[in-house]
C-alpha positions as CSV (number, residue, x, y, z in Angstrom):
1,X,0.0,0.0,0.0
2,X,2.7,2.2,1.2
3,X,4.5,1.8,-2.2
4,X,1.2,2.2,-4.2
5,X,1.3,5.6,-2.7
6,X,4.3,6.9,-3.2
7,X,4.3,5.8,-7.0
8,X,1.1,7.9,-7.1
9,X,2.8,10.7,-5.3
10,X,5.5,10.4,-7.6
11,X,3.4,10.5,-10.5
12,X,1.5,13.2,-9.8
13,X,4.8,15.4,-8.8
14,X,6.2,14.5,-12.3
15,X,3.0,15.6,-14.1
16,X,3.0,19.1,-11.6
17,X,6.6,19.5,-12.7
18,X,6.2,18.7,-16.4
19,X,2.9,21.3,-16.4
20,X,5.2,24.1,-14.6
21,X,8.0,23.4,-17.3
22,X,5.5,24.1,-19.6
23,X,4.1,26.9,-18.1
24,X,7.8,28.5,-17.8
25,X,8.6,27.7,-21.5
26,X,5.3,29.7,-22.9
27,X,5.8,32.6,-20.1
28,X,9.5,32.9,-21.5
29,X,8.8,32.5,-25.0
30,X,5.6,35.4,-24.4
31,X,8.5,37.3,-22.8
32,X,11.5,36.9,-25.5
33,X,8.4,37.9,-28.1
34,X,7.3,40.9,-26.1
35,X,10.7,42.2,-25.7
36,X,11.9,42.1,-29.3
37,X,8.8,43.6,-30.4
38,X,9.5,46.8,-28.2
39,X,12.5,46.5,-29.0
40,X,12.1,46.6,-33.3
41,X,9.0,49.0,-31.8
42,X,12.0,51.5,-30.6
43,X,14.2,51.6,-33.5
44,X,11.2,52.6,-35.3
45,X,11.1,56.6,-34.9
46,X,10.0,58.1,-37.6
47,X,7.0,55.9,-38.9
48,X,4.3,57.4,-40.3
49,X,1.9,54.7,-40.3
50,X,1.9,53.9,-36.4
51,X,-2.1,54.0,-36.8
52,X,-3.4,51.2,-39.2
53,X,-6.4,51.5,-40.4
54,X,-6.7,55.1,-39.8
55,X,-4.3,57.0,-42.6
56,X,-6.3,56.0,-45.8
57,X,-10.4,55.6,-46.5
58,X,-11.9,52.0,-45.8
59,X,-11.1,49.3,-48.0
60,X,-13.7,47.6,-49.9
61,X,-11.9,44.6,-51.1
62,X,-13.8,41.1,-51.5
63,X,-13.2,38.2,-49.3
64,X,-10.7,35.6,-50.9
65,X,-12.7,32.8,-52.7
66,X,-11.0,29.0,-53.7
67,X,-8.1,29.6,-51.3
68,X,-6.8,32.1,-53.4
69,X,-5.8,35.7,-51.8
70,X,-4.9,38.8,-54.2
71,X,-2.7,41.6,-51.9
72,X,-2.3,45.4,-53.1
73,X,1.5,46.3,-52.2
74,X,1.9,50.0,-52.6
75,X,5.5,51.5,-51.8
76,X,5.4,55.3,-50.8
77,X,8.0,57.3,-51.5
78,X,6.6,60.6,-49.4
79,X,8.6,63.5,-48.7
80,X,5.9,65.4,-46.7
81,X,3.3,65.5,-49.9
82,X,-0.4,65.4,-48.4
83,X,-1.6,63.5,-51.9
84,X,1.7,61.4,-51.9
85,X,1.5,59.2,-55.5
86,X,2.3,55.5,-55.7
87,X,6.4,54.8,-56.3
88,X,5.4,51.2,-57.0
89,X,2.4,49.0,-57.7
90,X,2.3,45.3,-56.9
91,X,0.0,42.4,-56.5
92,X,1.1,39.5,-54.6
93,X,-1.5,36.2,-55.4
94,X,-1.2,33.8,-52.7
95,X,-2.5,30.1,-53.8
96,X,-3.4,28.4,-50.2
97,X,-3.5,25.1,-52.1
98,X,-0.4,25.5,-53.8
99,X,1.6,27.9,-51.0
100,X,2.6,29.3,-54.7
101,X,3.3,33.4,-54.5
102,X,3.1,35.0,-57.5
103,X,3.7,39.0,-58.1
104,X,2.2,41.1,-60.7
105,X,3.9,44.6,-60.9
106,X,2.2,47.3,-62.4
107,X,3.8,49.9,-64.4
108,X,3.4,53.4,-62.8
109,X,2.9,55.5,-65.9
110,X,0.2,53.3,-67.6
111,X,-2.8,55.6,-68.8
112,X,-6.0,54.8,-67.3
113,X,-9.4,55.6,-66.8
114,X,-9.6,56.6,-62.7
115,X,-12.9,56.5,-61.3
116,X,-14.9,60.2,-61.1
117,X,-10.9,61.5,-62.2
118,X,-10.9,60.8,-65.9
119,X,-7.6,59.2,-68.0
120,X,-5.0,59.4,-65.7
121,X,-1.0,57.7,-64.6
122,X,-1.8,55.1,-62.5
123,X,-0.2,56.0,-59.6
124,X,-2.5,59.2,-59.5
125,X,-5.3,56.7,-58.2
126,X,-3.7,56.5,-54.9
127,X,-2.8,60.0,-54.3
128,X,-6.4,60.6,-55.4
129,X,-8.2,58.4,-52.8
130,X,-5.4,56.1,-51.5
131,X,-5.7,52.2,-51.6
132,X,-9.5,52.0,-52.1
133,X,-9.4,54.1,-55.1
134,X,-6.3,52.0,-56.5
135,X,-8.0,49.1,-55.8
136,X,-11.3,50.4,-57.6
137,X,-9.1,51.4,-60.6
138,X,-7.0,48.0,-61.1
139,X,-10.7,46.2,-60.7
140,X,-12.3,48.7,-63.4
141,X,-9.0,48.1,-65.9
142,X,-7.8,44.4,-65.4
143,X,-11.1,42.6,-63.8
144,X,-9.4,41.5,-60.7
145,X,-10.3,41.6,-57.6
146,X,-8.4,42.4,-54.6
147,X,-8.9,41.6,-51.1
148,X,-6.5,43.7,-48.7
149,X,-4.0,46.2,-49.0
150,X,-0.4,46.9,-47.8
151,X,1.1,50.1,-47.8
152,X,5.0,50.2,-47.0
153,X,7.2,53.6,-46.3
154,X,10.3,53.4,-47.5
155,X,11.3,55.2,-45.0
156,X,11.3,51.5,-43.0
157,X,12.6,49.4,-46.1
158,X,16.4,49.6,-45.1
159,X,15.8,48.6,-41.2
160,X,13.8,45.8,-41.9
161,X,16.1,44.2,-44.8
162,X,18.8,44.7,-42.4
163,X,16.5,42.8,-39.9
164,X,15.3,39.5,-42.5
165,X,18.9,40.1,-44.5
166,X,21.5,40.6,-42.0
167,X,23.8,39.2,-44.7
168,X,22.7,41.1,-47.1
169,X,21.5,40.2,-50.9
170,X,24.0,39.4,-53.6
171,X,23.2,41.6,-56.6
172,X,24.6,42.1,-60.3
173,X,25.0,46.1,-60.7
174,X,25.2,46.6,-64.5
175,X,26.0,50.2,-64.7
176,X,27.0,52.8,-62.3
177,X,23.9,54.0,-60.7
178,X,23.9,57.3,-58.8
179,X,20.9,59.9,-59.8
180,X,18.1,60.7,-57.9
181,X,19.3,58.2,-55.6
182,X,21.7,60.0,-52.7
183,X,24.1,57.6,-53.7
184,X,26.8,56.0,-55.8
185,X,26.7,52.0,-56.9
186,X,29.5,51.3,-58.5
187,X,29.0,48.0,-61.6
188,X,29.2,44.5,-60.7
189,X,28.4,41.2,-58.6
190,X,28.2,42.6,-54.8
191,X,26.4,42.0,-51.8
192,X,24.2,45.3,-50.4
193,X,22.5,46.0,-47.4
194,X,19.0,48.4,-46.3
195,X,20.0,51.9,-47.5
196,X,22.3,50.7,-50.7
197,X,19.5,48.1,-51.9
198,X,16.7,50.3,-51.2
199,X,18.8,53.1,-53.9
200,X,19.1,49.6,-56.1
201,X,15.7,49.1,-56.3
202,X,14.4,52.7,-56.5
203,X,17.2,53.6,-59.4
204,X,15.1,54.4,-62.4
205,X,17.6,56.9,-64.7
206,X,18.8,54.2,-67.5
207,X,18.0,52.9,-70.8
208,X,14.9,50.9,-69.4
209,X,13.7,53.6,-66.9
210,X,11.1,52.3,-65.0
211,X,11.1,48.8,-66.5
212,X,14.4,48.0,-65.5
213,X,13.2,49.4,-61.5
214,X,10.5,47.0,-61.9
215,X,12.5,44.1,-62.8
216,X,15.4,44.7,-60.0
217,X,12.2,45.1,-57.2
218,X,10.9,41.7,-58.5
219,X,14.5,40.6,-58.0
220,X,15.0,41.7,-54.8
221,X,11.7,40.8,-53.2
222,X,11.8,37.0,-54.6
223,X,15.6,36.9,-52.8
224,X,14.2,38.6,-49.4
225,X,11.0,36.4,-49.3
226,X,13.8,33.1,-49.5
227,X,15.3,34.7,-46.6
228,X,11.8,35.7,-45.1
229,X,11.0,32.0,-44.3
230,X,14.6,30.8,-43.1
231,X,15.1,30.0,-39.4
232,X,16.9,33.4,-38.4
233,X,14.1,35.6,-39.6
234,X,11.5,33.2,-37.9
235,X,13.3,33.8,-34.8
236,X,13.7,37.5,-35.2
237,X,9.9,37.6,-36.5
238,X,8.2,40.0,-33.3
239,X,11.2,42.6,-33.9
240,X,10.5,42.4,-37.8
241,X,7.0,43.1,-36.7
242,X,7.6,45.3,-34.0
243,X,10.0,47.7,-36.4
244,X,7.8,47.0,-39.5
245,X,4.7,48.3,-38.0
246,X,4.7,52.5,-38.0
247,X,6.4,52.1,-41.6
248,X,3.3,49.9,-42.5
249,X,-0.3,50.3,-43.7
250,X,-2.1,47.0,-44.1
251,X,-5.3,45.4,-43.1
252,X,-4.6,42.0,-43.8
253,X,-5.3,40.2,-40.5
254,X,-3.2,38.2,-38.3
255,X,-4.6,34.8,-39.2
256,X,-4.2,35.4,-42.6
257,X,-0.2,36.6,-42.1
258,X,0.1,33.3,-40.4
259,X,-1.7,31.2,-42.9
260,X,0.7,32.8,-45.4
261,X,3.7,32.2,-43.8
262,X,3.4,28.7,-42.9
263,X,2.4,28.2,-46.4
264,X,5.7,29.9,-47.6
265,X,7.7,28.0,-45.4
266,X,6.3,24.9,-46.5
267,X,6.5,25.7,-49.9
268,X,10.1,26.9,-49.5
269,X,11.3,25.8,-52.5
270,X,8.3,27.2,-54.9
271,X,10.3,30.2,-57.3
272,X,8.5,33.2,-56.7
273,X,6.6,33.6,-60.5
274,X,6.5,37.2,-61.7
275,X,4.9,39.4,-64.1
276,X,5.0,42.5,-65.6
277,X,2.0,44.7,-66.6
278,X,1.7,46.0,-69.5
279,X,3.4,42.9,-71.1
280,X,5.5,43.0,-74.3
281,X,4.0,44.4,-77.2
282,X,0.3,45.7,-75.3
283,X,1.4,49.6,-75.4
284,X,2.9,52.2,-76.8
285,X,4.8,55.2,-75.4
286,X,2.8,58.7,-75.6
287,X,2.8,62.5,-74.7
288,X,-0.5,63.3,-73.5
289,X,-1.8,65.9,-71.0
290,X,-0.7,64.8,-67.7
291,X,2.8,64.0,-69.3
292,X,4.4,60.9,-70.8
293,X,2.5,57.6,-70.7
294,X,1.8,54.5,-71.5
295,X,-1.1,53.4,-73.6
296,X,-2.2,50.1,-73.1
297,X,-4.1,47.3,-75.0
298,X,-6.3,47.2,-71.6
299,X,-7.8,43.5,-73.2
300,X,-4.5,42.2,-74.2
301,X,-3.3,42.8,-70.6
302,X,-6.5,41.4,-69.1
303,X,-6.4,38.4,-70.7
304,X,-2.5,38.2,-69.7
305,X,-3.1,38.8,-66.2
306,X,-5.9,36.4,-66.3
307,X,-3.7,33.4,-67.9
308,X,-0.9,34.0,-65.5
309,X,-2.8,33.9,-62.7
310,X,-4.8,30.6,-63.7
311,X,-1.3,28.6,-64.8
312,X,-0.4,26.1,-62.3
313,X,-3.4,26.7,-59.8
């Protein structure tokens, strides 16, 4: 009997014991995550987004339908402007049955019809009425529905590259690159870091203008998104998030930044697919009223967009 009782009393300590480890393990873990948030929170100063939800108008997008999720990425460029335009236009397409991410860039200077504005650049769309009248305008051109938005400072871009890159990313300079960039980068295979790779990215002044920008912020974003899902950046995620929040505008919910993640991770070794809009031989290069444009086949481009986002799904 006596020994009866002391296994029981043994048993029941081990369980206690093993329940208070656990315990300890999520209280630290709630700790270590609280802490580095502040702590990418504090390096964060001079965010101007610290209020989601509140900068821009409310965002109509739809709800995602067949697991697949469309995501306006807008980078702002503002130097104290009150109508701020677009400095780049992306959609990311998330396939949940897949985990396959594909992005869509969307030229800046193509001419369109904005809604109560008339034939305008793209970009004017958002300094119009912000993400909701962006979203409106892609919907009214392409057919395409989008179902939350994210808008990122690039203010922020350089900390937070430095946070999910601490390496760096290797890149392939062509050409020395220096105007309208605060910066010189000299040609050839090198490794940058936030404040050089954000002037790689935003360089524009060469023979394929903003093609060319477009093609090197594809680059860049298919290397950091490898890096994104690696170990070091899952450990340093609540500082990512802590010194990515007042640089960023979003209203995609928690759960559905989880979902995407763990998709990404397991589908690690999916290329990112990307696309350019307009595509090859859909536009032509024009002078008009609000200055030089692009003129688009707006059905050619539809019925690209639509085919490249169908492929594979």
């Amino acid at each position: 009997m006596n020994q009866s009782r002391k296994k029981k009393k043994g048993s029941r300590k081990w369980v206690r014991n093993l329940v208070l480890f656990i315990i300890l393990i999520i209280v630290a873990v709630a700790a270590y995550c609280i802490y580095q948030y502040n702590k990418g929170l504090s390096e964060a100063t001079d965010g101007k987004y610290k209020n989601d939800g509140k900068t821009f108008k409310q965002f109509q997008g739809t709800e995602p339908q067949f697991g697949e999720i469309n995501i306006l990425l807008i980078g702002s460029d503002s130097r104290g402007e009150e109508h701020a335009r677009s400095d780049s236009i992306m959609i990311a397409h998330y396939n949940q049955k897949t985990q396959q991410l594909k992005l869509v860039s969307l030229m800046r200077d193509m001419y369109v019809n904005i809604p109560e504005h008339g034939k305008q650049k793209l970009n004017a769309a958002f300094a119009y009425g912000g993400p909701e009248l962006l979203r409106k305008t892609i919907k009214q051109t392409f057919d395409i529905n989008i179902n939350y938005y994210t808008v990122v400072d690039f203010q922020g871009f350089s900390k937070i590259v430095d946070i999910i890159a601490p390496k760096g990313v290797e890149v392939n300079i062509p050409y020395e690159m220096s105007y309208g960039i605060g910066m010189k980068l000299q040609p050839g295979k090198q490794v940058l870091h936030g404040k050089k790779l954000l002037g790689y990215v935003r360089f524009r002044h060469d023979r394929l203008s903003d093609f060319g920008r477009v093609e090197r912020q594809q680059e860049v974003i298919g290397k950091l998104k490898d890096q994104a899902v690696s170990v070091h950046s899952i450990v340093n995620l609540p500082r990512i998030l802590g010194l990515a929040d007042p640089y960023i505008d979003t209203n995609v919910d928690t759960g559905t930044i989880l979902a995407i993640g763990k998709g990404l991770m397991i589908g690690k070794s999916h290329k990112t697919e990307t696309m350019r809009l307009p595509v090859n031989n859909s536009f032509t290069n024009e002078r008009v009223d609000v200055g030089d444009v692009l003129n688009i086949d707006v059905e050619k481009n539809k019925q690209a967009l639509k085919e490249f986002l169908e492929a594979n799904s």
